[in-house]
Structure formats: structure tokens, C-alpha cells
C-alpha positions in Angstrom: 8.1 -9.8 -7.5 9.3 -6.5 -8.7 10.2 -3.9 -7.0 8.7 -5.8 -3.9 10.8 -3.5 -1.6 9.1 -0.8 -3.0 5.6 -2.4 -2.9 4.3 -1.8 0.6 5.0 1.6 0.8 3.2 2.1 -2.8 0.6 0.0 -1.7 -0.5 2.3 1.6 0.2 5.2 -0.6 -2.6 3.7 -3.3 -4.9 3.5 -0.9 -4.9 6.5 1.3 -5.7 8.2 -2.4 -8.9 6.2 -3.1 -11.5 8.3 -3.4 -15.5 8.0 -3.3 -17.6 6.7 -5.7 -20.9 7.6 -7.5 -24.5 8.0 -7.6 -26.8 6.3 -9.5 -25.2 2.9 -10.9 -27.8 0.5 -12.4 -26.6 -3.1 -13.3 -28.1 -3.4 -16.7 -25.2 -0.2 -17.2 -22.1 -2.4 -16.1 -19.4 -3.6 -17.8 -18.2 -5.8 -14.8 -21.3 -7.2 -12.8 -21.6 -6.4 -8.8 -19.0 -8.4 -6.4 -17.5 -10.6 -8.8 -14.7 -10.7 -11.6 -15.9 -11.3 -14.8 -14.1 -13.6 -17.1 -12.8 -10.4 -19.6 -11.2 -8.6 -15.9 -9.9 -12.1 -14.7 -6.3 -12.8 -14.8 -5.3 -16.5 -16.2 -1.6 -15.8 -15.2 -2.5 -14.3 -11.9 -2.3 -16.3 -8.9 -5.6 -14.5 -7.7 -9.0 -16.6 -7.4 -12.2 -15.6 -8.8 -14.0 -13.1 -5.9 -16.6 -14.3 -4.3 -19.9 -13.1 -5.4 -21.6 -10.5 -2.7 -25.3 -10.6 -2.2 -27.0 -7.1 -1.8 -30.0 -7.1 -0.3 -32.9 -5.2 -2.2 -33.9 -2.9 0.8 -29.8 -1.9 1.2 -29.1 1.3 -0.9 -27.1 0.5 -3.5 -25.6 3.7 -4.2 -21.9 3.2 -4.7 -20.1 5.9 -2.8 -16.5 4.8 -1.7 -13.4 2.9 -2.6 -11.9 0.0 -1.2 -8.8 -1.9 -2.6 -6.6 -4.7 -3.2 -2.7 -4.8 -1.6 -1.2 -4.6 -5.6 -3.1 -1.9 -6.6 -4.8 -4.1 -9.1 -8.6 -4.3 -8.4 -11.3 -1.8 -6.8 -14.2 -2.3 -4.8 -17.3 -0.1 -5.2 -18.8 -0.6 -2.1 -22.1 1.3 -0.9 -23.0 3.0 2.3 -23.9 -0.2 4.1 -20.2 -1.1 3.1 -21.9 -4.5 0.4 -19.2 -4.5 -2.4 -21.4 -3.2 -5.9 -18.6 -3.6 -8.1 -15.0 -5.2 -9.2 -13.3 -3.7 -11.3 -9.6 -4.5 -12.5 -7.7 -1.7 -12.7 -5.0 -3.3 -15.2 -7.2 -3.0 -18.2 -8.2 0.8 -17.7 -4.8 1.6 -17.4 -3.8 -0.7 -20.7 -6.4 0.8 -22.6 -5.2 4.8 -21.2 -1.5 3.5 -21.5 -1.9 2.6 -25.3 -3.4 5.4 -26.1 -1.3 8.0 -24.1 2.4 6.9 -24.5 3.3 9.7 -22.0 0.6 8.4 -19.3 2.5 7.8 -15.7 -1.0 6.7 -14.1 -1.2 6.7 -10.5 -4.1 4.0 -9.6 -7.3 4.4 -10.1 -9.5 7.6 -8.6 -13.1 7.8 -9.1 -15.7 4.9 -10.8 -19.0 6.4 -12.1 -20.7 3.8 -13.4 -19.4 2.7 -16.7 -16.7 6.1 -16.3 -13.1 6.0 -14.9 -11.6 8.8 -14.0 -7.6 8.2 -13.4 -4.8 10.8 -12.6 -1.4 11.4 -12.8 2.4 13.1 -13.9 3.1 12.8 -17.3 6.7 10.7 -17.8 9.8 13.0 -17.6 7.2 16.0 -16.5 6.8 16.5 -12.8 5.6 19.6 -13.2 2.5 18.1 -15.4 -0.4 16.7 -14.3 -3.1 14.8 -16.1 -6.4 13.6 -15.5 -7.8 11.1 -17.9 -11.8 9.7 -18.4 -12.2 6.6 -19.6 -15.8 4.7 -20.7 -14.9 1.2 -19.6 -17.6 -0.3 -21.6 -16.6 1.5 -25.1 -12.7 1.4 -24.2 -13.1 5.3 -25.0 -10.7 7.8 -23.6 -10.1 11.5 -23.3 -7.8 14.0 -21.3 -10.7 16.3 -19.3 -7.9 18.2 -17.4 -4.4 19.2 -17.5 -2.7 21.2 -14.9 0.6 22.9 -14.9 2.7 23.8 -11.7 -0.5 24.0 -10.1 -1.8 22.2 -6.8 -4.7 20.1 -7.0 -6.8 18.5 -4.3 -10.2 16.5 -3.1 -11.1 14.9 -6.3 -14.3 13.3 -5.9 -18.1 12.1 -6.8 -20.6 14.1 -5.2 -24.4 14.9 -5.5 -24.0 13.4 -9.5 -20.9 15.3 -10.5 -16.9 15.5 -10.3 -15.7 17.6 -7.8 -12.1 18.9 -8.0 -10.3 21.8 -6.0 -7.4 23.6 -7.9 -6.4 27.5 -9.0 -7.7 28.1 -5.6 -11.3 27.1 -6.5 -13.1 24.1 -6.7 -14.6 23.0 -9.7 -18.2 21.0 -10.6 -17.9 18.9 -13.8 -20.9 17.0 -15.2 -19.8 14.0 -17.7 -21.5 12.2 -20.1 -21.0 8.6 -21.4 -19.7 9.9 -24.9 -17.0 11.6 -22.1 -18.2 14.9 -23.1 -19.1 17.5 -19.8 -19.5 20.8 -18.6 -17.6 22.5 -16.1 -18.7 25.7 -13.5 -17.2 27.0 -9.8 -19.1 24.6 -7.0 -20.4 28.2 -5.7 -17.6 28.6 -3.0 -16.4 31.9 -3.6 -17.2 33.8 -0.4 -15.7 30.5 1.7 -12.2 31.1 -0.3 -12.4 34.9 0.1 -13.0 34.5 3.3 -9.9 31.8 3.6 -7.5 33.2 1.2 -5.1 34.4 4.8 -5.7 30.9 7.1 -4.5 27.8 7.0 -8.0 25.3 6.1 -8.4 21.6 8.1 -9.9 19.1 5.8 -11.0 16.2 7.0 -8.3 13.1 6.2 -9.3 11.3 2.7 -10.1 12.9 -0.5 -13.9 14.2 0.2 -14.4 17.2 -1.7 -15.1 20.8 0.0 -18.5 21.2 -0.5 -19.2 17.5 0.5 -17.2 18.5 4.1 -18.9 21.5 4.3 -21.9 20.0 4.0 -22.2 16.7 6.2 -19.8 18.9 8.8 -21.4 22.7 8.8 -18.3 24.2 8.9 -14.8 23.3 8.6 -11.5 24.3 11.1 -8.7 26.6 9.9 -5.6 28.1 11.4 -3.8 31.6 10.9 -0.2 32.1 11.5 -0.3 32.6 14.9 -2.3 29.3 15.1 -5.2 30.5 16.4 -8.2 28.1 15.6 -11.6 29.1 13.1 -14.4 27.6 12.0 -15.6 28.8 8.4 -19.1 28.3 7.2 -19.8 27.7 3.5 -20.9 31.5 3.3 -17.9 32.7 4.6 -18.6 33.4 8.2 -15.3 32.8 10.0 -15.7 32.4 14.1 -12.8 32.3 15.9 -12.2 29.8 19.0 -11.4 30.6 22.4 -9.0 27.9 22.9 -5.3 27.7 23.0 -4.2 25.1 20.2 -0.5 26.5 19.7 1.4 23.6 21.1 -0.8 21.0 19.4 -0.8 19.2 15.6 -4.2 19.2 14.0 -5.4 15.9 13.2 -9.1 15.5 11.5 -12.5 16.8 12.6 -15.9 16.1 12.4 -19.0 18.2 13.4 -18.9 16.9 16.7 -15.2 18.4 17.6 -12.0 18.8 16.4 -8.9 16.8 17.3 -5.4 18.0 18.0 -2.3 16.0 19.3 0.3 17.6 21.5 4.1 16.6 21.6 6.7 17.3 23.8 10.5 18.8 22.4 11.7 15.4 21.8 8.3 14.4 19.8 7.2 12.1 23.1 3.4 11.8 23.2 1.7 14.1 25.4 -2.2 14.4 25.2 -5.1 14.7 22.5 -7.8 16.9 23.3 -11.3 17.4 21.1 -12.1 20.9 20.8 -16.0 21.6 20.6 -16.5 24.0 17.1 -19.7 25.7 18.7 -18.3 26.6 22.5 -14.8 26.3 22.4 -14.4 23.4 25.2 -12.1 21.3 24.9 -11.9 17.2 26.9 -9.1 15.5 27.1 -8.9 12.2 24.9 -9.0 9.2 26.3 -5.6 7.9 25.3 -2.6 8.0 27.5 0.1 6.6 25.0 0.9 7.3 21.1 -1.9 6.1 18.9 -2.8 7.0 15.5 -6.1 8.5 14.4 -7.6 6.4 11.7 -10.7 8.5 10.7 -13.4 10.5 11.8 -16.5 9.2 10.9 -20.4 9.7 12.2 -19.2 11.3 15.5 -17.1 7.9 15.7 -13.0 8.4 16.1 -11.2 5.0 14.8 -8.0 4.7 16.3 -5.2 2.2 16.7 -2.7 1.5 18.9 0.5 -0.3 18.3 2.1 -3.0 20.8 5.5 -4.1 20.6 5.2 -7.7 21.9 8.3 -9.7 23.5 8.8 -11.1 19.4 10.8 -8.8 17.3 8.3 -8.2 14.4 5.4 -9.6 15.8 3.3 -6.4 16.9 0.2 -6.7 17.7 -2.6 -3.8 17.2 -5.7 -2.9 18.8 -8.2 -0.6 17.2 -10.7 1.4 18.9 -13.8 3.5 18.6 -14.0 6.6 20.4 -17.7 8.3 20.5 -17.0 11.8 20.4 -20.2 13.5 22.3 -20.6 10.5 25.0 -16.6 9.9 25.8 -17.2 6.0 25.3 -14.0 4.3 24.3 -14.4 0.2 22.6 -11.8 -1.9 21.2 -13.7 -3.1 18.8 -10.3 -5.1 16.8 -7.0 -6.6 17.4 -4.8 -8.0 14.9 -1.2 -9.7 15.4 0.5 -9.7 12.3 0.4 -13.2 10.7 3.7 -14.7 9.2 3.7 -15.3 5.2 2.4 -12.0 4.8 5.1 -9.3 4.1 4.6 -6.2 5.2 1.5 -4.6 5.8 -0.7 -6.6 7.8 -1.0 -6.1 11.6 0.5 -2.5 11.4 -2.8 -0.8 11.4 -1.8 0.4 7.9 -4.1 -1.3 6.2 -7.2 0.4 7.3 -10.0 3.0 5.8 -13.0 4.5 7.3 -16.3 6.2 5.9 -20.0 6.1 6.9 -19.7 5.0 10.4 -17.5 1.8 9.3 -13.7 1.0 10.0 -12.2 -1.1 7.2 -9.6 -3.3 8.4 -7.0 -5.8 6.2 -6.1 -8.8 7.5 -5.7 -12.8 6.8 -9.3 -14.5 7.3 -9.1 -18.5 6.2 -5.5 -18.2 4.7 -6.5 -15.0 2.7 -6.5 -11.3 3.0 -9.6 -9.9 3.6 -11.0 -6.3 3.8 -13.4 -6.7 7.6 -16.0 -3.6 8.2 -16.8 -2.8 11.9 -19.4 -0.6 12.6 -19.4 0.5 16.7 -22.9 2.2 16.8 -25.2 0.3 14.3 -23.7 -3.3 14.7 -22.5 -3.1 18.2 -18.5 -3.7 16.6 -19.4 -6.6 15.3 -16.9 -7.4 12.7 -18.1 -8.8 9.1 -16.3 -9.8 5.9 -17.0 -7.7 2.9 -15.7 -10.4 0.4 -13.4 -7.5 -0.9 -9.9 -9.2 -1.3 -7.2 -7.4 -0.1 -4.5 -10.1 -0.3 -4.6 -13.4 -2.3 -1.9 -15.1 -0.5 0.0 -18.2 -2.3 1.8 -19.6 0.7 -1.7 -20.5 2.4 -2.9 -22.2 -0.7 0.0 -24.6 -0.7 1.1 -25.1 3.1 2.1 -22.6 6.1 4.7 -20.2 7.0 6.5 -20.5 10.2 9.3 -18.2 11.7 12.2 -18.5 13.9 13.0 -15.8 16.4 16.2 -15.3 18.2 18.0 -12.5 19.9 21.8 -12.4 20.1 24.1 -10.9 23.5 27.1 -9.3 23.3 29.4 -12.0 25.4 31.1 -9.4 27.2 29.1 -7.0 28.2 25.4 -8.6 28.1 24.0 -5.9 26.1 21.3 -7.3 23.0 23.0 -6.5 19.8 20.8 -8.0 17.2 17.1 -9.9 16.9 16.5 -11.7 13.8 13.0 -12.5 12.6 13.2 -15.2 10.0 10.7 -16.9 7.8 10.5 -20.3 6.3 7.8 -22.2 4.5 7.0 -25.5 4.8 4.9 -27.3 2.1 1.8 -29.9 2.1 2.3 -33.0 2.1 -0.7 -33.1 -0.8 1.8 -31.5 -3.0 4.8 -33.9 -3.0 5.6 -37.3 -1.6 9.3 -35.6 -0.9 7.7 -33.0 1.6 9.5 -33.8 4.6 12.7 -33.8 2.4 11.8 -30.0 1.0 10.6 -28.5 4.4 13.8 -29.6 5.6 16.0 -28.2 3.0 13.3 -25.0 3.0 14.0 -24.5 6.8 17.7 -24.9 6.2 18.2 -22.3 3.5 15.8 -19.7 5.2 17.1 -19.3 8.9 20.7 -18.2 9.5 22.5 -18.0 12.7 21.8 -14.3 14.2 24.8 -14.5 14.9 26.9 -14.2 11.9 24.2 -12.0 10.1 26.6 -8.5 11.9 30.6 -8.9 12.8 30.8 -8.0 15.9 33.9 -10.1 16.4 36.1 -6.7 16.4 33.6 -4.4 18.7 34.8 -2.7 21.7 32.0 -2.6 24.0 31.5 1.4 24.1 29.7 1.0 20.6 26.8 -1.1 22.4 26.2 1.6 24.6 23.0 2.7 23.0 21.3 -0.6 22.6 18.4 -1.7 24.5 15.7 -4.3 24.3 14.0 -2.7 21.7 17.1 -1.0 19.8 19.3 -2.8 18.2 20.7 -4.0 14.9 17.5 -6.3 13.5 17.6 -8.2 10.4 14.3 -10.0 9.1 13.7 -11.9 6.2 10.0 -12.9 5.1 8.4 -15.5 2.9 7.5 -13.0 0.3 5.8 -15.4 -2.6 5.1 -18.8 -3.4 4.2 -20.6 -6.3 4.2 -24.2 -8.3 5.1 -23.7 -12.2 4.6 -25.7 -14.6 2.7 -28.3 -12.0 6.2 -29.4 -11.4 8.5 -26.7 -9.5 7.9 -25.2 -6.5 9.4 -21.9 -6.2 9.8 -19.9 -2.5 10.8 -16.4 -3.0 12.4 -15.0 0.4 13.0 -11.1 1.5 15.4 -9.8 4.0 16.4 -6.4 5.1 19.1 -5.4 7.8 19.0 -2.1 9.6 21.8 -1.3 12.2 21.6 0.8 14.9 22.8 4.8 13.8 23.3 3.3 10.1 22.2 6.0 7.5 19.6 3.2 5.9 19.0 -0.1 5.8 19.9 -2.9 3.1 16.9 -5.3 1.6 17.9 -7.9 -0.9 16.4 -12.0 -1.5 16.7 -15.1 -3.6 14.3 -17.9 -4.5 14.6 -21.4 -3.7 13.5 -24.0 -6.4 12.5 -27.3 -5.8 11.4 -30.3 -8.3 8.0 -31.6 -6.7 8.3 -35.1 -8.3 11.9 -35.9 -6.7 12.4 -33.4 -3.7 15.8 -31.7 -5.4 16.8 -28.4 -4.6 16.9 -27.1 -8.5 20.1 -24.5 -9.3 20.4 -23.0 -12.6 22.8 -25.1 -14.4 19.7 -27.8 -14.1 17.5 -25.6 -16.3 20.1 -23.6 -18.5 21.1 -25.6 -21.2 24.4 -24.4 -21.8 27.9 -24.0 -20.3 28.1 -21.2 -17.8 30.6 -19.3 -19.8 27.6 -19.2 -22.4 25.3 -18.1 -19.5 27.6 -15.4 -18.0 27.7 -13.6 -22.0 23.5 -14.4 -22.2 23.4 -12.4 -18.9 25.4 -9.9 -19.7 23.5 -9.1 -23.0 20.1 -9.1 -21.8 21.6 -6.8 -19.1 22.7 -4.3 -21.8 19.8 -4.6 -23.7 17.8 -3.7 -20.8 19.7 -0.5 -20.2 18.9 0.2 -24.1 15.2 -0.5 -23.7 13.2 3.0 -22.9 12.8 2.1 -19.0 16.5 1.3 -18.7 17.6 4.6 -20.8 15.4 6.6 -18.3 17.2 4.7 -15.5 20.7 5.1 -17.0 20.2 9.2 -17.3 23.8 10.5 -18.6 25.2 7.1 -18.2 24.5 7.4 -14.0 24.9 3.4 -14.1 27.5 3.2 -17.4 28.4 2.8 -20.7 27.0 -0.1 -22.6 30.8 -1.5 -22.5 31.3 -1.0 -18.6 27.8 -2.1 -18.2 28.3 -5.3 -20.1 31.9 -5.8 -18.1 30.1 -5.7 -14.6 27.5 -8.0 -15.7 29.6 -10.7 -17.2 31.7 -10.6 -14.3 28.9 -10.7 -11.8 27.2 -13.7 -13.6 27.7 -17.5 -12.6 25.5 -20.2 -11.5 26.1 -19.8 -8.2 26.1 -16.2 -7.8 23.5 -14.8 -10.0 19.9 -13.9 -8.9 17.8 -15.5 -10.7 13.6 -16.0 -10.3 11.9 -18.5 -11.9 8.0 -17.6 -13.4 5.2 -20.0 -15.4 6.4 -18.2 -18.9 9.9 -16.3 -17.7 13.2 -15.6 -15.6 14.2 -12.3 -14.4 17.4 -11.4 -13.8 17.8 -9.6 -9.9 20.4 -7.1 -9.6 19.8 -5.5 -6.1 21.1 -2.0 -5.0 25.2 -1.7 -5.0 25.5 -4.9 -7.3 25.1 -2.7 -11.1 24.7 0.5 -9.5 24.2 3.2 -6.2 22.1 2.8 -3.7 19.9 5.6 -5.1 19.5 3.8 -8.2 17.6 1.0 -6.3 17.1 -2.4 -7.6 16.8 -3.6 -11.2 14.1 -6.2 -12.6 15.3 -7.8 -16.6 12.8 -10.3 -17.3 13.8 -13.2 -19.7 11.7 -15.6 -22.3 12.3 -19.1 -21.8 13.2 -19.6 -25.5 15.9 -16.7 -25.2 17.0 -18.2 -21.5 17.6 -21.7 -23.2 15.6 -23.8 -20.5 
């Protein structure tokens, strides 16, 4: 569960920097076979099921082109141009292999897979100024550094037409690798194109597609000046300028059937999207008359998604559609309402790609997360699972998650002051005789009264005067994990978060909820610490110091930001008791939970010590 307040940001970061895949990939080359996990990439400890194997048809090309990835960051998809998944591979032992060999590796996920080649990126610890691209031949667990950049910009890394294409010291760059991990590098042949762009502002399409790969499939791509009048620049240089006013608008992708900008009034309300044509300058108004959010450009097609605030605080629904760019036709062609026992994530529209005339869309199919491809033109939107898992989620594999809504008035003046969204699970009765007993218990430990979450026992009226029906103070906890350990414990791990209205930020924090299959109990830590709890309170406060002595919690502890090891060792000691310290309970560990304020700022975050069972005395 760490840092699992961090986790879906990360998570939508990962993916919007997967980038495409590669030419050429023959199966006898593999290290992990097409569309399943083989048993060296599996995970015993991991609560993730073998992937279903995916059946290519021989006619489909199989060239592997382009990413698609699970929630965690853990596993990549090479999937080919019909969208059939090629290849799994798990992340976590490229990056073991990379890690061990480059202590000061700080590896963002995964970028590129060329056949049996990996090609990852990222800054080097303590060095934000450094950045470091690494190879890596997955079959011969070799390694090398192929490119290190210093205060420099890079941008567009990908495969194309055989080779690694990369854009930095205003140029892009061609590199041709080998499996020994040697290659050669030259300029892609773009020098008249940057010549000709060194003064404007260039468009590229969203993703990471390389320059020439846009310039080619597109013809051309848009740029702006300072004065933000609209170009088109050809791959030889030739720079047209269009007769069209774009000044009040925000560029958003392009294709080479048009170019799409969004316009915004002075409070940032939607206004209109228009789709200006790169050969006459004409511009058509887009068919949207609310907010949405462009989703990709792809094939003519423009994905987009719109997101519905429904009556249930939390319970959005959205609704994608395809937009054909040179007929005006508009098609849903998805809706998803976000499911409870998910997290974040789902349901948002987040979780979303698009390339080769497909939208890729996550969301829970049969009690798991799927990636779903939808392709508007060639399979008339109908939608079709790629077996790519996005999500394996636990809850579904031992009962449901339901939630309990509730919005609370101010008594005086009728104004809504807070909705709550709360989670609960409830378990099988496959899984324990005492089932009724531990839903019960469950339902009572998850869902507090709305009421009591904010005091608003002292407010004057006057400070309700900006809340509506959809602004007010919200607080939402979710189911964030489940698990049964040691086929004997079931273990709930809950997530809130409290925002209030004109508050600075929000506070997230949870606990985990234990119960003993076999009897129904509700387990607390004096039942599996055997020791006193003034024993327990010094354990705590040692492993606490320790951790702040490990290299993670030095780095963490910069100039003593949290404390000495004496103040540090104070706070934790008298923080610790049986009923007051966050504790989680794992198949082989516990970590200690010390959420932000508790050891140190805000800004500092939260902070993760995991503990042995041998050194936790269970």
C-alpha cells in the first residue's frame, strides 16, 4: 500500500509516457512469450493472476508498435496495430537488473521494447539536472548507459521505421542498436524543418511519436509565433501561414485532417472548439457545447470524453465519443460509471490511450480491470477486450464493495455543508462461516456519521455562503485493498481524504481492519504482538529511527528536516500504543504508517517502515 496517495497520480503520469513499440519481433527471439506471463516474470507474492493468453491471428500483422499498461506501473503490453497484445513484459525485473547495476538509477517506467531490447529513462538520485537513458537486453540481463544528458530538454523518444528516435540539443537523433547493445547514432535529416522553426512555437501531436513519424503519417505539423499566429511546416522547411484568427484559443492536438483549438472565457468557462483545415484555413465549429477533454487524434478520428457529475457525490459517470473530423459525425461509442472498490482512476476518463484508429479505455470487466479497444470506423465502436490487465482487483476475488452516501444540511440555514462517500466491503460467505458477523463489524468500522466528520457546531451562517450542491466540504474514504494472509486473516485496507471548501489542501490518511476468518474476531495488535505494549512502543520507536538511518530515510530527513535521531525516537515512542498506532498487516511483514503531520510537515508526506515478523515478535 505505499504511498497509495501518491499512486494514482503516478499511475496516469506512467502511462501518458508510454511510448511505441518496434518492428520486426519474431517469437523464437523472446524472452517472455506473446500475451502471457511467463513463470520467471510472474510474481508468487503478487496478488496478480497469470494473464490470459491472447490469440493472434496469422493474417493480423504482428508488428508490435505501441504501449499499453498496467495501473502499478508493473507490466507492459506490446500490442500491434490491430491492438492483439504480442507481449508481457514485467517491468520489475528490468528495473532490478538496471537498479543493481546502477546504484544511482531513479528509473521512471519503462519506455520503449524492441524485441529482446529495453530502453528505460530517467534522473539520476540527488541530480535533477541529470538525465539517463539506459538499454537493457532482457534475455542476456545485459545493460549499458546509450545517453546522458545534462541541463538539456529531451522529447519524443520512440521506435520508428527499425530505429530509436529521440529529439534533444534542438535536433532529433536516429540510433540503430544491436543485441550486444552496441549502435550508431546520425541526425534524422531534419535540419531545414528546425531552421525553419528555430523562432515558432511547434504543435506535436499528444503522446511521445517522434518528429519524423508526425511529419510523416501528418504532412506537416502546426506551429505558433509570438503573436500566435498559426503555420503549418513541412519536413523541408516550407512554412505556410494560416488565414485564421487562433489568438483567443489553446491549441490542443492535430492530425492531417485539421487542427483543434479550445477557447475559454476570462474566468476559464468553456466557450467553443473549432478544427482549423491546414490546407485552406477554414475553420467548423466542434460539435461540443460543454467542457470535454480531447483524448487523442487518431486516423481522422477525435476521441473525446465528457465528464457527468451525477446526483452521487463521487459517482461520475463518463461518456466517450468519436468525432470524424472530415464528415462532422459525432458517436458515443462508451460510458463508464465509476465502480466502487476501485480507488481512484476508473470512470474519470483518465485511464484512456489512443493510436491507430483505436481508443483504449480502463475499466472493471468480470470483477477485474481491463484495458477495452473501440475502433469507430473499422468495427462500427464495437468494444472488445484486449486481455491487457489494467487492474487486478482483490476485493472482487473475495466479495463486493458497497458504499454509503449521505449529504449533511446546515440546520439553520439549509445550505449543504458536507457529502460523504464511504466505502465498505462485505465478504463471501465461501470464505468464513462468521461472514454475517465480519460484514457487520466491516460496515461498522467503515461508515461514519457525515456529520461529525467537520465541526460545524460553532459556525455562523455567513461562512456557508459559498456552498452549493456541488461545493462543499466532501470527505470520501474508499476500499483501497483486500487480502486473506496466511489463509487465515482477512485484512481490509481503507482510504479517506477530506477537502474543505477554500482550505489550502486536503488531508488523506487510513487504517486496516483485521479479521480472523476461522472465529469472526476483529484482530488488534496486542493479539499478534507478543509482548507488553511498553515493549512495543520502544520496538516502534527503533525501527522508526532506524528507518530515518537507512539511505531512503537520510534522503528524507535532509539537514535533520524531520529530527534528530533523539527527537525522532521521542515522537515515536510517544506516538506508539496498541490502539493508536497504524499498523498494516502483509503475508511476510508489518509496516509501520506514519501519515503527514504525525512525524513530520505536510510537505514531507507520509512515511512507509516495513517490519519482518521475526523482528515484530508475532
Amino acid at each position: 500500500m505505499k504511498n497509495k496517495f501518491l499512486r494514482s497520480s503516478i499511475a496516469l503520469l506512467l502511462i501518458s509516457v508510454m511510448i511505441v513499440g518496434c518492428a520486426g519481433l519474431r517469437d523464437d527471439d523472446q524472452d517472455i512469450k506473446p500475451g502471457t506471463e511467463s513463470s520467471e516474470t510472474a510474481d508468487s507474492s503478487s496478488t496478480k493472476e497469470e494473464l490470459s493468453e491472447t490469440e493472434v491471428e496469422e493474417d493480423i500483422d504482428q508488428t508490435p508498435t505501441h504501449f499499453l499498461n498496467s495501473a502499478d506501473g508493473n507490466y507492459s503490453y506490446v500490442i500491434d496495430m490491430s491492438g492483439n497484445c504480442l507481449q508481457t513484459v514485467d517491468n520489475r525485473l528490468v528495473k532490478k537488473t538496471l537498479e543493481d547495476k546502477y546504484d544511482d538509477a531513479d528509473l521512471s517506467n519503462i519506455r520503449i521494447v524492441c524485441g529482446n531490447l529495453a530502453f528505460y529513462g530517467g534522473y539520476k538520485h540527488d541530480d535533477w539536472d541529470s538525465y539517463v537513458f539506459y538499454v537493457e537486453n532482457m534475455k542476456t540481463k545485459e545493460a549499458d548507459i546509450f545517453l546522458e544528458l545534462e541541463d538539456d530538454y529531451f522529447n519524443k523518444l520512440d521506435y520508428y521505421k527499425g530505429n530509436i528516435y529521440i529529439y534533444y540539443n534542438e535536433q532529433e537523433y536516429i540510433y540503430t542498436f544491436h543485441d550486444d547493445l552496441t549502435y550508431e547514432v546520425k541526425e534524422s535529416g531534419l535540419s531545414d524543418f528546425f531552421e525553419a522553426t528555430k523562432d515558432l512555437d511547434v504543435k506535436y501531436k499528444s503522446g511521445d511519436s517522434c518528429l519524423s513519424r508526425q511529419l510523416d503519417e501528418n504532412g506537416y505539423v502546426p506551429a505558433l509565433d509570438e503573436d500566435k499566429n498559426l503555420y503549418t511546416i513541412k519536413k523541408d522547411g516550407t512554412v505556410t501561414k494560416l488565414d485564421v484568427d487562433v489568438s483567443e484559443y489553446s491549441y490542443q492536438d492535430f492530425d492531417k485532417y485539421g487542427i483543434i483549438f479550445i477557447q475559454y472565457d476570462d474566468d476559464y468557462n468553456y466557450v467553443k472548439t473549432i478544427i482549423v483545415d491546414p490546407e485552406t484555413s477554414a475553420t467548423k465549429e466542434f460539435v461540443a457545447d460543454e467542457y470535454f477533454n480531447v483524448r487523442g487524434v487518431t486516423n481522422g478520428i477525435c476521441y473525446y470524453a465528457y465528464e457527468k457529475e451525477t446526483d452521487v457525490y463521487m459517482m461520475d459517470e463518463t461518456y466517450y465519443y468519436a468525432y470524424d473530423m472530415k464528415t462532422g459525425e459525432n458517436t458515443l461509442v462508451y460510458s463508464a460509471k465509476r465502480t466502487p472498490g476501485t480507488s481512484y482512476g476508473f470512470g474519470y476518463g483518465d485511464s484512456y490511450d489512443t493510436f491507430n484508429g483505436y481508443l483504449y479505455v480502463a475499466d472493471v470487466v468480470d470483477g477485474q480491470g481491463k484495458w477495452l479497444r473501440i475502433n469507430v470506423k473499422d468495427d462500427g465502436g464495437e468494444v472488445k477486450d484486449t486481455d491487457c490487465v489494467y487492474k487486478e482487483i482483490n476485493a472482487f476475488k473475495y466479495g463486493t464493495v458497497e458504499y454509503d452516501y449521505s449529504k449533511v444540511c446546515c440546520e439553520k440555514c439549509g445550505k449543504p455543508l458536507v457529502r460523504a462517500y464511504q466505502e465498505y466491503f462485505v465478504l463471501s460467505d465461501e470464505f468464513s462461516e462468521y461472514a454475517d458477523e465480519i460484514n457487520n463489524s466491516i460496515k461498522e468500522n467503515s461508515v461514519e456519521d457525515p456529520g461529525k466528520i467537520f465541526d460545524y457546531s460553532e459556525d455562523d451562517c455567513s461562512y456557508h455562503e459559498q456552498h452549493t450542491d456541488t461545493l462543499t466540504d466532501t470527505y470520501d474514504k474508499m476500499v483501497y485493498e483486500v487480502d486473506i494472509i496466511k489463509d487465515h486473516y482477512l485484512t481490509v485496507d481503507l482510504s479517506y481524504y477530506s477537502m474543505g471548501v477554500g482550505a489550502a489542501h486536503g488531508y488523506g490518511a487510513g487504517y486496516m481492519l483485521v479479521y480472523d476468518l476461522e472465529t469472526g474476531k476483529q484482530m488488534g495488535i496486542s493479539d499478534f504482538f507478543d509482548g507488553s505494549e511498553e515493549e512495543f512502543k520502544k520496538l516502534m520507536a527503533d525501527k522508526t529511527v532506524e528507518y530515518f538511518n537507512s539511505s531512503e530515510g537520510e534522503e528524507r530527513n535532509d539537514n535533520n528536516s524531520v529530527g534528530t535521531d533523539e527527537s525522532i525516537y521521542q515522537d515515536a515512542y510517544e506516538q506508539a500504543g496498541f490502539d493508536t498506532t497504524h499498523l498494516e498487516f502483509y503475508e511476510d511483514h508489518v509496516t509501520l504508517v506514519y501519515y503527514q503531520y504525525e512525524i513530520a510537515c505536510y510537505a514531507a508526506g507520509c512515511f512507509y517502515i516495513d517490519i519482518p515478523y521475526e523482528d515484530f515478535h508475532a
